[in-house]
MMTF fields as JSON, N, C-alpha, C and O atoms, coordinates in Angstrom:
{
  "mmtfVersion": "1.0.0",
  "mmtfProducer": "UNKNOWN",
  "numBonds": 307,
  "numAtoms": 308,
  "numGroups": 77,
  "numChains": 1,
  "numModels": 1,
  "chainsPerModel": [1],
  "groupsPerChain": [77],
  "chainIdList": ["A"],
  "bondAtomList": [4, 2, 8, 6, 12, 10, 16, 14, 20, 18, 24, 22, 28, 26, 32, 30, 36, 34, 40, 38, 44, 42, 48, 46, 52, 50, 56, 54, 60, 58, 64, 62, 68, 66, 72, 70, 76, 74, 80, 78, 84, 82, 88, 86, 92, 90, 96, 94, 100, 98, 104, 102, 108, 106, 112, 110, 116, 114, 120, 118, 124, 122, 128, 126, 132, 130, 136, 134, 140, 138, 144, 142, 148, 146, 152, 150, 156, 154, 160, 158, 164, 162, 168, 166, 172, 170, 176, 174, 180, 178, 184, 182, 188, 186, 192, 190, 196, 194, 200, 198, 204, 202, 208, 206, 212, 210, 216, 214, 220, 218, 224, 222, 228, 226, 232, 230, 236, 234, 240, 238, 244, 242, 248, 246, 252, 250, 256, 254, 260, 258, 264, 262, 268, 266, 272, 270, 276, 274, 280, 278, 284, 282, 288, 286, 292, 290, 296, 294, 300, 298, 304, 302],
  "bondOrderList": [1, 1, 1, 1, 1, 1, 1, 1, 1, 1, 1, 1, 1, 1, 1, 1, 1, 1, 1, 1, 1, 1, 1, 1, 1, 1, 1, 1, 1, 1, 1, 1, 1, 1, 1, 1, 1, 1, 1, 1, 1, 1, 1, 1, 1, 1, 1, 1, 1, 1, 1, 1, 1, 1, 1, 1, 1, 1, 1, 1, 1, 1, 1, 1, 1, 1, 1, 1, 1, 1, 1, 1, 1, 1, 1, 1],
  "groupList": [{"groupName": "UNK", "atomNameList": ["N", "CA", "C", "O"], "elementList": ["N", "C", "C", "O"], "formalChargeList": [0, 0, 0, 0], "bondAtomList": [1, 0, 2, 1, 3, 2], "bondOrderList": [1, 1, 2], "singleLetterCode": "X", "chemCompType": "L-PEPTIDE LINKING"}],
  "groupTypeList": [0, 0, 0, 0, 0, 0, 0, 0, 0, 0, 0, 0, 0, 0, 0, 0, 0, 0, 0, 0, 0, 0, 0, 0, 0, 0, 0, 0, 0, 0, 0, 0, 0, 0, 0, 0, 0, 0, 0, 0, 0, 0, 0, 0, 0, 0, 0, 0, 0, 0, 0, 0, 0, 0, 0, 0, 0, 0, 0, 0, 0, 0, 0, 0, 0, 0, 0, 0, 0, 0, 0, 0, 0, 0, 0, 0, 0],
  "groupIdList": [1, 2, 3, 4, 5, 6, 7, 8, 9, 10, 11, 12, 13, 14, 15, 16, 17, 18, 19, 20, 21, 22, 23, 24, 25, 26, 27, 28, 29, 30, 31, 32, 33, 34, 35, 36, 37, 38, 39, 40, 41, 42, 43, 44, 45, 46, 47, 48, 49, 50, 51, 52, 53, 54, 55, 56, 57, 58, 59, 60, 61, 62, 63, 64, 65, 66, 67, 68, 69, 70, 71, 72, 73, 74, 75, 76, 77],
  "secStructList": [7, 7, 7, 7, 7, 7, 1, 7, 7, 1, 1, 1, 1, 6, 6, 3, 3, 6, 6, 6, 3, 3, 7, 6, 6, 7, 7, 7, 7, 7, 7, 7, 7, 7, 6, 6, 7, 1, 7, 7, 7, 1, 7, 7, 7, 7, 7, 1, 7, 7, 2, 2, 2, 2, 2, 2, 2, 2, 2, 2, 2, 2, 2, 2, 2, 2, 2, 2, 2, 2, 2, 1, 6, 6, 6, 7, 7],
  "xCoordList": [-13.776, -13.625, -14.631, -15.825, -14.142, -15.393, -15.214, -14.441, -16.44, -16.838, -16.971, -17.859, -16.229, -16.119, -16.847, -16.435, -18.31, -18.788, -17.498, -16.957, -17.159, -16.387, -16.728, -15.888, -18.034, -18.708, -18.877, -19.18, -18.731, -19.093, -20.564, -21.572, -20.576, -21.72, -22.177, -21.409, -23.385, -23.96, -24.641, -25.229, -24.677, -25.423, -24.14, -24.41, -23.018, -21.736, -20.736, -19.529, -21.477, -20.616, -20.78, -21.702, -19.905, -20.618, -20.29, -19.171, -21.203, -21.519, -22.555, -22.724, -23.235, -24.155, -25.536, -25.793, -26.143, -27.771, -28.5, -28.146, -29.733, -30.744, -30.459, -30.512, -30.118, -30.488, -29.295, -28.984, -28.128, -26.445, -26.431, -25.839, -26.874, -26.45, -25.133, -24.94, -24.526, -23.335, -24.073, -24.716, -24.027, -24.357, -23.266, -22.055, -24.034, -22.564, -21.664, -21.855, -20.331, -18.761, -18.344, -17.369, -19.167, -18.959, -18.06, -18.065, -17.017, -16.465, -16.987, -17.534, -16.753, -17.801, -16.898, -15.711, -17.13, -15.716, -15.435, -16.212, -14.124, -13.217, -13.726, -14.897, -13.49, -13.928, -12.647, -11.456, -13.036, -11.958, -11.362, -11.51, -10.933, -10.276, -10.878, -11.251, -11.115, -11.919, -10.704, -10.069, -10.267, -8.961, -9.426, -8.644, -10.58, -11.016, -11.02, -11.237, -10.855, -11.154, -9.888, -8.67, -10.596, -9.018, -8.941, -9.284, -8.482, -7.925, -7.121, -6.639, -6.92, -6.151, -5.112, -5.387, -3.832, -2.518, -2.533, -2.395, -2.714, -2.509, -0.926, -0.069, -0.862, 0.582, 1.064, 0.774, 2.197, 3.006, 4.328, 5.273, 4.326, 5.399, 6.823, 6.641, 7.936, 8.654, 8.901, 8.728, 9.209, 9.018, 11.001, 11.892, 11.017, 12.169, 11.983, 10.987, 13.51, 13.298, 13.457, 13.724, 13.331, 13.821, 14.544, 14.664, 15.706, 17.015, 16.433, 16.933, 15.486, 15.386, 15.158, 15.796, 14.366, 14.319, 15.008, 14.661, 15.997, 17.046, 17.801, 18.12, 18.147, 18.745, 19.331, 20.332, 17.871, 17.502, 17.446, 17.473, 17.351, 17.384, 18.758, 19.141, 19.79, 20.816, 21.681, 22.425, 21.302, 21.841, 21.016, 21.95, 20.194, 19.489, 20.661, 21.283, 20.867, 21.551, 22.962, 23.27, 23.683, 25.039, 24.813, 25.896, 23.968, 23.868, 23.367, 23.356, 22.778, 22.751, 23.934, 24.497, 24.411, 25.444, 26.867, 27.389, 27.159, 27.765, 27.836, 28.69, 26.296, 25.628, 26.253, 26.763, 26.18, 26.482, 28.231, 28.788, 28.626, 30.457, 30.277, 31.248, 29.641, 29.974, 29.886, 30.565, 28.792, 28.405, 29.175, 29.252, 30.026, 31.095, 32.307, 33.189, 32.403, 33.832, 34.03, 35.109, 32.581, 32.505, 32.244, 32.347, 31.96, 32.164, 33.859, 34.43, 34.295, 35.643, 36.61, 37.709, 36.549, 37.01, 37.085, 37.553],
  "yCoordList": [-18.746, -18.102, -18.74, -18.718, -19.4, -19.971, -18.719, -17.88, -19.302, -18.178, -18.985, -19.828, -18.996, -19.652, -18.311, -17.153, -18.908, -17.766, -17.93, -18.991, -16.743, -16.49, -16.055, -15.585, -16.096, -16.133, -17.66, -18.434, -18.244, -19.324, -19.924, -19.22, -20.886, -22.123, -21.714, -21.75, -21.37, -21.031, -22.574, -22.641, -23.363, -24.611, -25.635, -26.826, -25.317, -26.031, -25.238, -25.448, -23.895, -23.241, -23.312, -22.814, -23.866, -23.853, -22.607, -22.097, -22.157, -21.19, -20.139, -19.227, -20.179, -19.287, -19.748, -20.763, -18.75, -19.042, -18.966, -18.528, -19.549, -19.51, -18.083, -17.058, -18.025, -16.003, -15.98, -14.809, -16.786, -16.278, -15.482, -14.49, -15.296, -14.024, -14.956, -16.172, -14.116, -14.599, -14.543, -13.52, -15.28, -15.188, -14.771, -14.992, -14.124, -12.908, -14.15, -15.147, -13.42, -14.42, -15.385, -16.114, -15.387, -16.251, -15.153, -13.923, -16.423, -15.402, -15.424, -16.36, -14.461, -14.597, -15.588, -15.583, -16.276, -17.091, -15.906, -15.21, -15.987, -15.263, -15.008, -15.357, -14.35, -14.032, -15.013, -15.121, -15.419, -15.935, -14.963, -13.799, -15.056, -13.652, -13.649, -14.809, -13.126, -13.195, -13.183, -12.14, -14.556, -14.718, -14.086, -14.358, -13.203, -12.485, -11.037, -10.229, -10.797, -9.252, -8.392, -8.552, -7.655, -6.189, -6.548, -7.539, -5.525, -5.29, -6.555, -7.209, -6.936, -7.955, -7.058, -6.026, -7.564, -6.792, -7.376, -8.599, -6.613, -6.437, -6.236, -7.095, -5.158, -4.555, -3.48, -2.312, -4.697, -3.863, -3.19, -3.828, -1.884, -1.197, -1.057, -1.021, -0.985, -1.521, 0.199, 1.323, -0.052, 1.364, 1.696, 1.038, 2.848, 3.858, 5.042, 5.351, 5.534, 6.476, 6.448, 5.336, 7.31, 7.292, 7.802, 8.842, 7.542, 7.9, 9.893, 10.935, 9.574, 11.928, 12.456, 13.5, 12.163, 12.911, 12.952, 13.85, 12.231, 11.796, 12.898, 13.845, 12.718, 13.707, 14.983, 15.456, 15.226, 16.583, 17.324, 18.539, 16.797, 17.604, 17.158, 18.285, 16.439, 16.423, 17.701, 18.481, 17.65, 19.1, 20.194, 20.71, 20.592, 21.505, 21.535, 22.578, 20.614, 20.5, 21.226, 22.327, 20.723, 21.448, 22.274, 22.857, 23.108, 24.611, 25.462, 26.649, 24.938, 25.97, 26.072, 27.13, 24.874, 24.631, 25.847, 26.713, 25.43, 26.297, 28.415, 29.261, 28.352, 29.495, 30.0, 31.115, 29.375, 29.563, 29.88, 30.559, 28.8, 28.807, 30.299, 30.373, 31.01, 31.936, 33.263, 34.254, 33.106, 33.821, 34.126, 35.306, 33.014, 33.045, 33.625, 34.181, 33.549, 34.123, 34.997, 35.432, 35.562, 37.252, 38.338, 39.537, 37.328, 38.293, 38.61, 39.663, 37.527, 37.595, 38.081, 38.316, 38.264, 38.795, 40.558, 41.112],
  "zCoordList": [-12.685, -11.407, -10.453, -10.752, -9.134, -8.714, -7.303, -6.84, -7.116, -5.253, -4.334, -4.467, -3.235, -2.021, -1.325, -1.388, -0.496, 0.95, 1.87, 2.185, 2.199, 3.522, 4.573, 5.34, 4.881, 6.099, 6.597, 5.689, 7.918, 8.771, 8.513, 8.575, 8.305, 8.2, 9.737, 10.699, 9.787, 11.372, 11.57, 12.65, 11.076, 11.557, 11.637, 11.795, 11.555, 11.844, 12.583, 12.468, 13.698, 13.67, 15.831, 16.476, 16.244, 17.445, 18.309, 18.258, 19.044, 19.87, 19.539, 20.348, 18.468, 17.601, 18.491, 19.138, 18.262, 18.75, 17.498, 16.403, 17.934, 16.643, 15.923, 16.603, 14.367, 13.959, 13.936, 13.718, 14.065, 14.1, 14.955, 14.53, 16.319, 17.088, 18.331, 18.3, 19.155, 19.46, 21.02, 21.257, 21.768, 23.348, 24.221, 24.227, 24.93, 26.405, 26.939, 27.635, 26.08, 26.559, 25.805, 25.991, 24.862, 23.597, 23.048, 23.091, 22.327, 21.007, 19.498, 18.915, 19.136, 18.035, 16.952, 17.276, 15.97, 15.106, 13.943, 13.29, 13.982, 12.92, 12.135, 12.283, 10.875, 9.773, 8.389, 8.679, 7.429, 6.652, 5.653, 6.023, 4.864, 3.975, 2.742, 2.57, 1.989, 0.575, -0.228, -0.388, -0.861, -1.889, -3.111, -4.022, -3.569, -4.745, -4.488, -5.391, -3.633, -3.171, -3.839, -3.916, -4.163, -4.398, -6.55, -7.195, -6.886, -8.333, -8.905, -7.979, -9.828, -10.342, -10.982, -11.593, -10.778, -11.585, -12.708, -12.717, -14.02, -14.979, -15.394, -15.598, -15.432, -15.29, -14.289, -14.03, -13.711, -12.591, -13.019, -13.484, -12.835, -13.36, -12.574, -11.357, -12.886, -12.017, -11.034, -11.505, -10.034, -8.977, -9.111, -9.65, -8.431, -8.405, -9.784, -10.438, -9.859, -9.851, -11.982, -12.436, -12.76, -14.04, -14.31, -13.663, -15.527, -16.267, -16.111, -15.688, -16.579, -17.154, -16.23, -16.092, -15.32, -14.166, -13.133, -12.366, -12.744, -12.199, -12.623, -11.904, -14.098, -14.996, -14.243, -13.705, -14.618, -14.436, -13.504, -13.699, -12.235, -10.867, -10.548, -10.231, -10.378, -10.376, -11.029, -10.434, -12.581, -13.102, -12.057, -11.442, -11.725, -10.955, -9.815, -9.611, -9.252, -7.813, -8.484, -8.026, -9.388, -9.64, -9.906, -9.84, -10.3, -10.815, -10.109, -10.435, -8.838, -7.535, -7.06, -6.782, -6.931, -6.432, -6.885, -6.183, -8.355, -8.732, -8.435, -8.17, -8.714, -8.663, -6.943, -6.837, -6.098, -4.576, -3.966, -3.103, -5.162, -5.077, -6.175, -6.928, -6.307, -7.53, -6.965, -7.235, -6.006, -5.126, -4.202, -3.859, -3.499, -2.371, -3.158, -2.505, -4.324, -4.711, -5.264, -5.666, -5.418, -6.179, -4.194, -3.938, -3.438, -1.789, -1.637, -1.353, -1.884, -1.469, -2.484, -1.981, -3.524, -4.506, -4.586, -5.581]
}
């Protein structure tokens, strides 16, 4: 694993004053990105939804469902 600094070389960096400080109307230079930063993926799991739980609230949904048509036809009955 090597380490690249991602901060600016202040003695190659033009517009800096002595101390890295930035002078009024200068822009200060960018920052670069740290290609090491953040967690390494190990294992990525694949996303959506699963076979059982899917399942299972689906049956939930027909059986209100039912329960409601059961309801409407014991009013009218």
């Amino acid at each position: 694993m090597s380490y690249t600094n991602p901060d600016p070389d202040p003695d190659r960096t033009p517009g800096l004053e002595p101390g890295g400080g930035v002078p009024p109307g200068e822009t200060p230079p960018a920052e670069s990105s740290l290609p090491e930063a953040g967690p390494r993926e190990v294992h990525n799991p694949p996303k959506g939804w699963a076979k059982a739980p899917l399942t299972l609230i689906l049956a939930l949904v027909v059986l209100v469902a039912i329960g409601f048509l059961a309801y409407a036809l014991a009013l009218i009955f």
